[in-house]
C-alpha positions, 0 to 999 in steps of 0.5 A: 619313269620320273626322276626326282630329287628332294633337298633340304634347305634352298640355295642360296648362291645365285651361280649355283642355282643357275647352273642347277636349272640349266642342267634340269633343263637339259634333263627334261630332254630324257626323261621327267625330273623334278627338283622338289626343295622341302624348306629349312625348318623353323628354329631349328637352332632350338632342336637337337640334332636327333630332333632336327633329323627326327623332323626333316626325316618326317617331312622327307617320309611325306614325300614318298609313296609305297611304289616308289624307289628311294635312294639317299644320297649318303656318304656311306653309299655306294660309289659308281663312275659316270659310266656305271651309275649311266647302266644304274639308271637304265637298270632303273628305267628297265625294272618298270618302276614309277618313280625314282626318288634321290634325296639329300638330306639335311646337315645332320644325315637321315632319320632312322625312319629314313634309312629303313625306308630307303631302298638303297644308298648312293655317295658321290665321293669320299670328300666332303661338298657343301649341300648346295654343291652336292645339288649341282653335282648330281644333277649334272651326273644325272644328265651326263649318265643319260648322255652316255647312254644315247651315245651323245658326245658330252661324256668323253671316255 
């Protein structure tokens, strides 16, 4: 199975960046992940907000193929520990599927084309984080789920 993450907009904090790689880096350890940043859009501050999420939903969509699972990361998802959201990824890995796609939308949310599409939805916290924090977040859950199920020390419990 692959793993990949799809962002709108790239970051533009150095720190943070660093820190994503370092984490993708690590990841490759486990298992094949991707890290795939579709641009911000072009005059975007001419376009509505239905308009804007119209659009990067389109470009979200491009991304995707009919075999693939699709989760967003959505602040009405379903919530998990790093314990359980390790048994959600094995769950993955064991139902036999190609690829399994996370998505972090744009400043506005999702399309309706987008959330018809997705086969499910996944929040990492009540609180609100920057989309550029979120990135760094994940990715690092991703990993600490992975370590957590090869029994390795980086997730104490």
């Amino acid at each position: 199975m692959t793993i990949k993450l799809i962002a709108i907009g790239k970051t533009d904090n150095n720190e943070l960046q660093s820190l994503i790689n370092d984490y993708t880096r690590r990841l490759g350890f486990y298992i094949k992940f991707s890290f795939e940043i579709i641009p911000d859009l072009k005059k975007s501050k001419h376009l509505s907000e239905g308009q804007q999420k119209q659009k990067e939903g389109d470009l979200i969509l491009s991304k995707v193929n009919n075999s693939d699972t699709l989760v967003l990361l959505d602040e009405n998802g379903k919530q998990f520990d790093s314990v359980t959201f390790s048994s959600y990824l094995q769950k993955h890995m064991n139902s036999g599927i190609k690829q399994l796609i996370f998505v972090i939308g744009g400043p506005y949310g999702f399309s309706q084309e987008v959330y018809q599409r997705a086969n499910g939805k996944l929040s990492l916290s009540k609180m609100t984080f920057s989309h550029q924090m979120v990135r760094l977040f994940f990715i690092e859950q991703v990993y600490r789920g992975f370590t957590i199920l090869k029994n390795e020390p980086y997730h104490h419990r």
